[in-house]
C-alpha positions in Angstrom: 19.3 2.1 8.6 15.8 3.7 8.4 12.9 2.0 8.9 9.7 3.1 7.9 6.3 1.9 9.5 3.4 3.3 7.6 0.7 4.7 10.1 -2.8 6.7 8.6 -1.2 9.4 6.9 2.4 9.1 8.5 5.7 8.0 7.8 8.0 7.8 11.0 11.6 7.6 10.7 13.7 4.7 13.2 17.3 4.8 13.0 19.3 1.7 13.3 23.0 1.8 12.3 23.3 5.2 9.9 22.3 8.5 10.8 19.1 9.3 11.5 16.9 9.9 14.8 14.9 7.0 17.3 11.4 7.9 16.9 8.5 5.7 18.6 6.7 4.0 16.1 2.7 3.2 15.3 3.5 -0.2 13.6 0.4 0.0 11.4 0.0 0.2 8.0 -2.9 2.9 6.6 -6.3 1.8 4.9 -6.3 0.2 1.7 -7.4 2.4 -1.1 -10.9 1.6 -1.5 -11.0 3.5 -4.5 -9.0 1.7 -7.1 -11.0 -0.6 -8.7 -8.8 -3.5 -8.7 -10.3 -3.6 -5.2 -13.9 -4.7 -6.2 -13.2 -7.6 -8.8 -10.4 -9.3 -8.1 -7.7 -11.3 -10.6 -9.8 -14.5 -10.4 -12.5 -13.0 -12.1 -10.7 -10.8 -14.2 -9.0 -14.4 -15.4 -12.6 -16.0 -15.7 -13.7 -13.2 -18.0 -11.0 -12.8 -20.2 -11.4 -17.0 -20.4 -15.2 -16.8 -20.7 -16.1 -13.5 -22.4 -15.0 -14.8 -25.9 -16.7 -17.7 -25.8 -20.1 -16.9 -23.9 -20.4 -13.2 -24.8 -22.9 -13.6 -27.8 -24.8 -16.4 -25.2 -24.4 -13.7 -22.4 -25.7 -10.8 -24.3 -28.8 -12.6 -25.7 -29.7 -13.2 -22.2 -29.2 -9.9 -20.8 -31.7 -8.6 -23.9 -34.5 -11.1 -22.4 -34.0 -9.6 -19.2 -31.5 -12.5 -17.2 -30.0 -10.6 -14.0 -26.7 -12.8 -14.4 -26.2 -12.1 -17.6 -26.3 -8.4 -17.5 -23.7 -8.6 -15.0 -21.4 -11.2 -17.4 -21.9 -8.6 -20.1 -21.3 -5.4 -17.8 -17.6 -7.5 -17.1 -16.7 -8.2 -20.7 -16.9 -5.0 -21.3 -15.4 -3.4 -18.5 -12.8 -5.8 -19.2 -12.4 -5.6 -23.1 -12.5 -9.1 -23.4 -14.1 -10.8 -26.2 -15.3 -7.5 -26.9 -14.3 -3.8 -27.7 -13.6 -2.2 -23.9 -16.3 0.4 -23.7 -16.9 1.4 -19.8 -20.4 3.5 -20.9 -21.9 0.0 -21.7 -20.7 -2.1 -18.8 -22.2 1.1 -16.7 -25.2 0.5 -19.2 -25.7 -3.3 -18.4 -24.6 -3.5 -14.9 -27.4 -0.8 -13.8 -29.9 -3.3 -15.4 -28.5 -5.8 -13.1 -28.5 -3.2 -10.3 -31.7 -2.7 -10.5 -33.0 -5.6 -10.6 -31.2 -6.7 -7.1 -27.6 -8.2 -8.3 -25.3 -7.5 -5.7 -22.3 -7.9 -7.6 -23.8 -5.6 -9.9 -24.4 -3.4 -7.5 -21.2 -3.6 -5.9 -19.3 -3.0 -9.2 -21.7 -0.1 -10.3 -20.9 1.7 -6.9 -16.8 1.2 -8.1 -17.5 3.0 -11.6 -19.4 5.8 -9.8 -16.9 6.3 -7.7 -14.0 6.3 -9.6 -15.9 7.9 -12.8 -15.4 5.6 -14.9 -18.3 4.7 -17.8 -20.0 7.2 -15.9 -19.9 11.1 -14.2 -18.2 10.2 -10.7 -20.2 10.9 -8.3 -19.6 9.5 -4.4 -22.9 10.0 -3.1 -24.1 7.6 -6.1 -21.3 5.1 -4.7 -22.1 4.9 -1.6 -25.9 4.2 -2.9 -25.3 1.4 -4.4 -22.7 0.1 -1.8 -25.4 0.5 0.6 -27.5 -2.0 -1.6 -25.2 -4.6 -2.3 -23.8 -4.6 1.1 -27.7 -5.1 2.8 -27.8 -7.7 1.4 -24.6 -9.5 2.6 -22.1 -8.4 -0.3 -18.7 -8.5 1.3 -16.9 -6.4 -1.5 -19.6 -4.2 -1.0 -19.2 -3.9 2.9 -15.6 -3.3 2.6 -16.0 -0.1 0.4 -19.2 1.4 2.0 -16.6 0.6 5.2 -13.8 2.7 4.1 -15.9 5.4 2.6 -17.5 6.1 5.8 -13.6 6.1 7.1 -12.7 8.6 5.1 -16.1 10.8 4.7 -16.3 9.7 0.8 -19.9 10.6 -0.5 -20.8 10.4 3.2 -20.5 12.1 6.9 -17.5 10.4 8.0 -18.1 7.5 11.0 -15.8 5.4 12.0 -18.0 3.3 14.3 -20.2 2.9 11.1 -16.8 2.3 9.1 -15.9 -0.5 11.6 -19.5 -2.0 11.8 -19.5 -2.7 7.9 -16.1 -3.5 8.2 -16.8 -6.4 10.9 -19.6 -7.4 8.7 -17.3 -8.1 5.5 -14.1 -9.5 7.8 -16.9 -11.9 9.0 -17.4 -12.9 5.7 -13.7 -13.6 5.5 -12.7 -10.8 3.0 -9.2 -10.1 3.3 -9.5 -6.7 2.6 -11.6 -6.0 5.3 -9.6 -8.0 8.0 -6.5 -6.3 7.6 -9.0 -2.9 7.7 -10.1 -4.0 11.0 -6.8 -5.1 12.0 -5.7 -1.5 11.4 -8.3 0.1 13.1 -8.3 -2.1 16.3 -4.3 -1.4 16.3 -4.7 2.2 16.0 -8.0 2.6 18.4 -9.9 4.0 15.5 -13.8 4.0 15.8 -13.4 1.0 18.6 -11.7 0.6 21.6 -7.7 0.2 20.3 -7.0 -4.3 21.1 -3.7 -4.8 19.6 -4.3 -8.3 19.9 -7.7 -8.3 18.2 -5.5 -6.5 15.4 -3.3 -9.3 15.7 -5.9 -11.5 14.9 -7.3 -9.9 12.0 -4.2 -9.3 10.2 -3.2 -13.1 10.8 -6.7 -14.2 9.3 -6.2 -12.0 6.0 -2.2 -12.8 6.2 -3.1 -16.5 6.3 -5.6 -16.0 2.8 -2.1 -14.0 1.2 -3.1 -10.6 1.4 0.3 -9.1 1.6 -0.6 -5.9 3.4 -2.1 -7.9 6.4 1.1 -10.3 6.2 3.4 -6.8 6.6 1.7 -6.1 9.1 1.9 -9.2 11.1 5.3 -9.0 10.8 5.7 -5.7 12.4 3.6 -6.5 15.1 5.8 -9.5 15.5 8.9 -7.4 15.5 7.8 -5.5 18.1 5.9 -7.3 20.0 2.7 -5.5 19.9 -0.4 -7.4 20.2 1.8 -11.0 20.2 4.7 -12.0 21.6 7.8 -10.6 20.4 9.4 -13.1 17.3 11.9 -11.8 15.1 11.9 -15.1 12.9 8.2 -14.9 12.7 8.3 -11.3 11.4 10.9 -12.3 8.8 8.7 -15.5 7.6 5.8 -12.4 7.1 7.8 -10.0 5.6 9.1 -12.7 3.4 5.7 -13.6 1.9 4.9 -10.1 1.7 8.1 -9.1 -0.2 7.8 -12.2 -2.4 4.5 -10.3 -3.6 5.9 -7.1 -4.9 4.6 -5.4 -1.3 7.3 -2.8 -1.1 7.2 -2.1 2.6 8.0 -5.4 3.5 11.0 -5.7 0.9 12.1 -2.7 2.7 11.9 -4.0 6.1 12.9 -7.7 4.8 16.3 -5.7 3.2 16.8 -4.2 7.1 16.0 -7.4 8.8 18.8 -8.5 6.7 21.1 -5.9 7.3 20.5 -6.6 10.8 21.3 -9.9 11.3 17.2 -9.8 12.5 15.4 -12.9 13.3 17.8 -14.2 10.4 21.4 -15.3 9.7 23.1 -11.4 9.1 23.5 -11.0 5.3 24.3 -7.9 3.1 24.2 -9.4 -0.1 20.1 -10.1 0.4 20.0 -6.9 2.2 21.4 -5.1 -1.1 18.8 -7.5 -2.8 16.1 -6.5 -1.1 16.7 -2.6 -0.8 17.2 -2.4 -5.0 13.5 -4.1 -4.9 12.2 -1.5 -3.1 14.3 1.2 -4.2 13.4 0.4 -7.9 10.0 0.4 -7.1 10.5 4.0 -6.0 10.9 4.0 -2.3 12.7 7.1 -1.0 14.1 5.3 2.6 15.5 2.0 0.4 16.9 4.2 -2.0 18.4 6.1 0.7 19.8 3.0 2.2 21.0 1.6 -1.3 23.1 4.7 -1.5 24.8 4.5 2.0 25.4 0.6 1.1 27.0 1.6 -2.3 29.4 4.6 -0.2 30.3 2.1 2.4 30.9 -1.0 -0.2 28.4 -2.9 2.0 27.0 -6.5 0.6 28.2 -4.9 -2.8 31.1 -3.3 -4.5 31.7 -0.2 -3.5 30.5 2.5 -6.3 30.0 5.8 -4.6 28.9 7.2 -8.1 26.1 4.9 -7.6 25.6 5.7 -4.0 25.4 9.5 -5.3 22.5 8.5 -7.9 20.4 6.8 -4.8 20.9 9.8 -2.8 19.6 11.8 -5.8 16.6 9.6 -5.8 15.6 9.8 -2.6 16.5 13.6 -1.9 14.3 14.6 -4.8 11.5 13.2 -3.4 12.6 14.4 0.0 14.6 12.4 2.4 16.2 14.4 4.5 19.1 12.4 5.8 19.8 11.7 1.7 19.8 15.4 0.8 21.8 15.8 3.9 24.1 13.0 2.4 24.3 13.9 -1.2 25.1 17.7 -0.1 28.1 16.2 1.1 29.0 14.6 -1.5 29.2 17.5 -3.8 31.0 19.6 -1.1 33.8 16.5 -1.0 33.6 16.2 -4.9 33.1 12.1 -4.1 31.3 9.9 -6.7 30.4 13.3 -8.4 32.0 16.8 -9.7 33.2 18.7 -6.4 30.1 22.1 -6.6 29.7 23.7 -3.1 26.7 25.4 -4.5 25.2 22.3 -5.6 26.3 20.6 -2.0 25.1 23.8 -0.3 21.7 23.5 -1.8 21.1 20.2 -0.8 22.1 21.0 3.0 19.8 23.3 3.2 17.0 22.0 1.5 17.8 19.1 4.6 17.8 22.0 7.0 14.8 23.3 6.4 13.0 19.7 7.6 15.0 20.5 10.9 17.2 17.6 10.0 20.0 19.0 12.7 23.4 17.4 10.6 22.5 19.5 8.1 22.1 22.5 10.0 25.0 22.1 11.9 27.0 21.6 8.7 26.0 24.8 7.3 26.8 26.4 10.3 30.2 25.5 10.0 30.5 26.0 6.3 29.6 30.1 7.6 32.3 30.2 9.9 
């Protein structure tokens, strides 16, 4: 089966028992989004505002009209959330500048958010990092995490990734999960410090050990492969697991091989199935593939190879290879589908033209 490992900007390909190619793999999973803003509040205050909001807001605004700091930033919430209060983005922009102004870093912070992703406001980057920068001088972690990432990625500023990992270390520091597995990613791939696979090891495992499931994916990679920490196929599991338990969608992937596998746990194609379907219904091209070749092969379910032709479509249209390779095929053999060589000769050749060498062999023959 294909296993994917998620490195900054690149998806490499492992095979394991279907077709596919051995690739060396980067086991690091790419930056977090900065830019969504569920990354600069997160669900525990969301759940204290929508608590508080309907209750306090009339207490909360009265306060913010005499000038109270706090209370600007309450109000700028309840109406970025729309709780207790029509949601109206302009006015939570409105009040959390007052805050802003005024010194509150968590105004600040979430004023630098709405700039950047233009929301209540024109977006504007350079505005972002503006206010980042203020928040995070004065020892706001959310704040050092995104001013972190956006000089990563050159957003609003020139791009440094010694400054990205300085404000990085400052927020991991402070024990923000986001910014651990950050660092973790950046020490694994050498990335604006000198590359310490162990010192990634030990970031991941702090922001792993607060549930961050990204960091706990990553663990378990590491684990798997013994990068950074001695290689523990049971402890990659138990990472994956608690990952995959979250929704993370990598790490049902790799939980579903691991399975499959009979990998640091008891071999079991049922839960592989399980697994895959997560990911696959969550829209992941290499699970769906692998759904389909478990449906053809009547492995850990019944076998259905009209279903294993609808999890080749899947993944083919969003361009697996080794699935249009597959799902070619299975129109030229008429299984699980109406026999159409056109159909199956399209699909082969949209496989060739990745270079995916089945495929071009096949055609080849199909000329003869």
């Amino acid at each position: 089966m294909k296993k994917r490992f998620l490195t900054l900007l690149c998806i490499i390909a492992a095979n394991s028992i279907v077709i596919g190619c051995n690739n060396t793999q980067t086991p690091i999973k790419t930056m977090a989004d900065e830019r969504d803003s569920s990354l600069y509040h997160n669900g525990s205050s969301e759940n204290y505002y929508s608590e508080n909001c309907p209750k306090q807001l009339d207490s909360w605004l009265q306060a913010a009209q005499q000038g109270q700091a706090s209370a600007q930033t309450s109000s700028g919430y309840c109406y970025y959330f729309g709780t207790g209060i029509v949601k109206d983005e302009a006015q939570a922009v409105a009040w959390f500048r007052k805050a802003a102004e005024q010194g509150d870093t968590g105004a600040q912070s979430f004023l630098g958010m709405m700039y950047l992703a233009g929301q209540g406001v024109a977006k504007d980057e350079t505005q972002a990092v503006a206010w980042f920068r203020k928040a995070a001088e004065q020892g706001d972690a959310d704040a050092q995490s995104g001013l972190g990432v956006m000089y990563l990625a050159g957003i609003g500023v020139v791009k440094d990734e010694a400054q990205a990992v300085a404000w990085l270390r400052k927020a991991a520091e402070q024990g923000d999960a986001k910014a651990q597995s950050n660092l973790g990613t950046m020490y694994g791939e050498g990335t604006g410090v000198a590359k310490d696979e162990a010192q990634a090891v030990a970031w991941f495992r702090k922001a792993a050990e607060q549930g961050y499931a990204e960091a706990q994916y990553n663990l378990g990679i590491m684990y798997e492969n013994g990068t950074g920490v001695a290689k523990d196929e049971t402890q990659a599991v138990a990472w994956y697991r608690k990952a995959a338990e979250q929704g993370y969608v990598n790490a049902q992937f790799n939980l579903g091989l691991m399975y499959a596998n009979g990998k640091g746990v008891t071999k079991d194609e049922t839960q592989a199935v399980a697994w895959l379907r997560k990911a696959a219904e969550q829209g992941d091209a290499g699970a769906q593939f692998n759904l389909g070749r478990m449906y053809a092969a009547g492995t850990g379910v019944a076998k259905d190879e009209a279903q294993a032709v609808t999890w080749f479509r899947k993944a083919a249209e969003q361009g697996d290879a080794e699935a249009q390779f597959n799902l070619g095929l299975m129109y030229i053999s008429g299984t699980g589908v109406t026999k159409d060589n056109a159909q199956g000769v399209e699909w082969l050749r949209k496989a060739a033209e990745q270079d995916y060498t089945p495929a071009q062999q096949a055609l080849n023959q199909l000329s003869q």
